[in-house]
C-alpha positions as CSV (number, residue, x, y, z in Angstrom):
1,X,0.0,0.0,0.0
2,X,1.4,3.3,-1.2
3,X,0.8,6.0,-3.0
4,X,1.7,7.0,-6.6
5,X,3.4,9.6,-8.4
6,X,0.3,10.5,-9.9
7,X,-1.5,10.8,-6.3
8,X,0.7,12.9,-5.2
9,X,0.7,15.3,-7.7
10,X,-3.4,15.2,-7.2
11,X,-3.1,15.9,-3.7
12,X,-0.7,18.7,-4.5
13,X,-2.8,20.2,-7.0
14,X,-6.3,20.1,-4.8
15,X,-3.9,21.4,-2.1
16,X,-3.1,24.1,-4.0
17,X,-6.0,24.9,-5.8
18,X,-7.4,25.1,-2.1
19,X,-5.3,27.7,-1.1
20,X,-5.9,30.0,-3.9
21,X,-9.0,30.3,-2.0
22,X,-11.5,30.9,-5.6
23,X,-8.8,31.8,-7.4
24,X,-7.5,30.5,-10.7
25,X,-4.0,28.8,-11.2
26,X,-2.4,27.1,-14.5
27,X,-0.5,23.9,-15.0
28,X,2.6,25.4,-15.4
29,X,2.4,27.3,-12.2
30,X,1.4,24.1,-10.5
31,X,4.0,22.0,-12.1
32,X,6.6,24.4,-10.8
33,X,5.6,24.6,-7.5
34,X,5.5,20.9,-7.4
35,X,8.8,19.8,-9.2
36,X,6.6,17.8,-11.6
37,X,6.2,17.9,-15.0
38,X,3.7,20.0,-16.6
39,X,2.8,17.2,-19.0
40,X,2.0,15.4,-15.7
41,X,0.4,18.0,-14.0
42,X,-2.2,18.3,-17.4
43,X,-2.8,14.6,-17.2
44,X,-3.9,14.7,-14.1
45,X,-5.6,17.7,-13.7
46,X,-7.8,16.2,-16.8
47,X,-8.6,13.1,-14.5
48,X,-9.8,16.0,-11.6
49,X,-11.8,17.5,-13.9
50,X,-13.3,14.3,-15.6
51,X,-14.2,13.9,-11.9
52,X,-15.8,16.8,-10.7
53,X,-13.2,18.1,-8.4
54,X,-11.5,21.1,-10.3
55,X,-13.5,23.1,-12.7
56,X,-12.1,26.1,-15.6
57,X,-13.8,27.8,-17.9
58,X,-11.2,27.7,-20.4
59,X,-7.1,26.2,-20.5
60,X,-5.3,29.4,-20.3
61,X,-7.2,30.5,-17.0
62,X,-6.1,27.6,-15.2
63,X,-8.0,25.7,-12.0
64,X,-9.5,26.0,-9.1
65,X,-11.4,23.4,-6.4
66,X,-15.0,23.2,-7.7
67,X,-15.8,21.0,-4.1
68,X,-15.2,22.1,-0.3
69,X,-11.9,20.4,0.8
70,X,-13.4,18.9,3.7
71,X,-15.6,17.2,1.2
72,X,-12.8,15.2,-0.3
73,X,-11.9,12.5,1.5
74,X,-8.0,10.7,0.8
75,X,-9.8,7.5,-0.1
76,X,-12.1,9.0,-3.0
77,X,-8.9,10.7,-4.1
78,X,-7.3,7.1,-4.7
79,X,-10.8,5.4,-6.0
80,X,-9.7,7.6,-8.8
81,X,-5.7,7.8,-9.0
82,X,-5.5,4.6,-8.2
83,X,-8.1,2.2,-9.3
84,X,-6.0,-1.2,-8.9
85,X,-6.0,-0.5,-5.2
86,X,-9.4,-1.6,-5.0
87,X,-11.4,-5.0,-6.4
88,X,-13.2,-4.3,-9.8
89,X,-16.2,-6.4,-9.4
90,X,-15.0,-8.7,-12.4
91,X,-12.2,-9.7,-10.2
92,X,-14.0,-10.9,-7.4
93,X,-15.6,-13.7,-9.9
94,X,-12.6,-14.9,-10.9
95,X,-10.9,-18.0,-8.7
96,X,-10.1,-16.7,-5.6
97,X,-6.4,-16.9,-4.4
98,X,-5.3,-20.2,-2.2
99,X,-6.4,-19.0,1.9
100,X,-2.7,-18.6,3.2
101,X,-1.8,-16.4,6.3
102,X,0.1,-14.4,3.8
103,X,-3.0,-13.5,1.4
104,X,-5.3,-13.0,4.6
105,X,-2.4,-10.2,6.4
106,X,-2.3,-8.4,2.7
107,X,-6.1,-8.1,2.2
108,X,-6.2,-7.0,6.3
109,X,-3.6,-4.4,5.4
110,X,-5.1,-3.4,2.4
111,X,-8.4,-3.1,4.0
112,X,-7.1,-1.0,7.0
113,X,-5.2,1.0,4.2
114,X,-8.4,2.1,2.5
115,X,-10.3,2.3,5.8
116,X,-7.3,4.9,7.0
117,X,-7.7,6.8,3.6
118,X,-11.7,7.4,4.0
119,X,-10.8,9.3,7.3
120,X,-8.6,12.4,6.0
121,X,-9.5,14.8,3.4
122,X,-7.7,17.1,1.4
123,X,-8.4,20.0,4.0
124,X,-5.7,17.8,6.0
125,X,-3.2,18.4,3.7
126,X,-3.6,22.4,4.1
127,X,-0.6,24.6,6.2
128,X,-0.8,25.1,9.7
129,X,-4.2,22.8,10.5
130,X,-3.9,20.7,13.5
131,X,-5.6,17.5,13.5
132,X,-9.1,17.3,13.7
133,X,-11.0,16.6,17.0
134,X,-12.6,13.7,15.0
135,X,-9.6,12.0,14.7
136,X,-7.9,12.8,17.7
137,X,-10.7,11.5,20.0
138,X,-11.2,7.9,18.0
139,X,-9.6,5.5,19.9
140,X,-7.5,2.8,18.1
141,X,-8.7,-0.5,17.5
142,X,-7.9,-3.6,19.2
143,X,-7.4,-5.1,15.4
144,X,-4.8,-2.2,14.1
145,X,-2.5,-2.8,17.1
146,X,0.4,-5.3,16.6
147,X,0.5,-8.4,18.9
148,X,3.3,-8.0,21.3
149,X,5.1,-10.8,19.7
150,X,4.9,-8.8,16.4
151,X,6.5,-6.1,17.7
152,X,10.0,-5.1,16.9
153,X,12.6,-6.0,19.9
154,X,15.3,-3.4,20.3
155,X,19.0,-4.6,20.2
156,X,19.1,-5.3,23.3
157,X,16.4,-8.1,23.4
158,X,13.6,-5.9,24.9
């Protein structure tokens, strides 16, 4: 579970297309501000705007967030940069994979992954705001926390 290149650059872009605050701002300003390509930056501003999430009314005036930031939650951000994290419905026809304690800890973790990801929205991502109460105040479950024998021992045995 990670995120790509091209996430990034998403979350960058709805990051700064939220600070512009209604204002307008071009791929090549992005792409600078980013240290990404502005071929890059293009692509996936296209896949925002397919989306819904940015809005222009023409290419030369650039951007902005056409959604409130709270509104955009990490894990809707990946439903569309990164589709193969999740099971297209096709898949889940096909055989499914021999039950081994390897496949069961990689669906958990991928599970958990996307669970995590449906809690923070792009608003997170903003300068200078401190976590929100509704996260701070969850309490973690029983099923996130590592066994003590999976834990990592220091060097000195403890």
């Amino acid at each position: 579970m990670y995120f790509t290149r091209q996430t990034e650059i998403a979350i960058s872009i709805l990051t700064l297309c939220a600070r512009q605050s209604g204002g307008y701002i071009t791929a090549q300003a992005i792409a600078g501000q980013i240290s990404a390509s502005t071929e890059s930056v293009e692509r996936i501003i296209s896949l925002l705007l397919r989306n819904g999430l940015l809005r222009s009314p023409c290419q030369q005036c650039g951007v902005q967030l056409a959604v409130d930031p709270e509104g955009v939650s990490l894990g809707a951000l990946l439903h569309i940069t990164q589709p193969s994290l999740l099971r297209p419905a096709r898949e889940k026809k096909r055989a499914k994979p021999p039950l081994t304690v390897f496949n069961l800890v990689v669906e958990a973790a991928s599970s958990n992954f996307l669970r995590l990801a449906e809690r923070y929205t792009v608003a997170d991502f903003l300068d200078g705001r401190t976590p929100s109460a509704r996260y701070a105040t969850r309490a973690r479950s029983p099923a996130l926390q590592a066994s003590p024998a999976l834990r990592q021992q220091d060097c000195r045995g403890n």
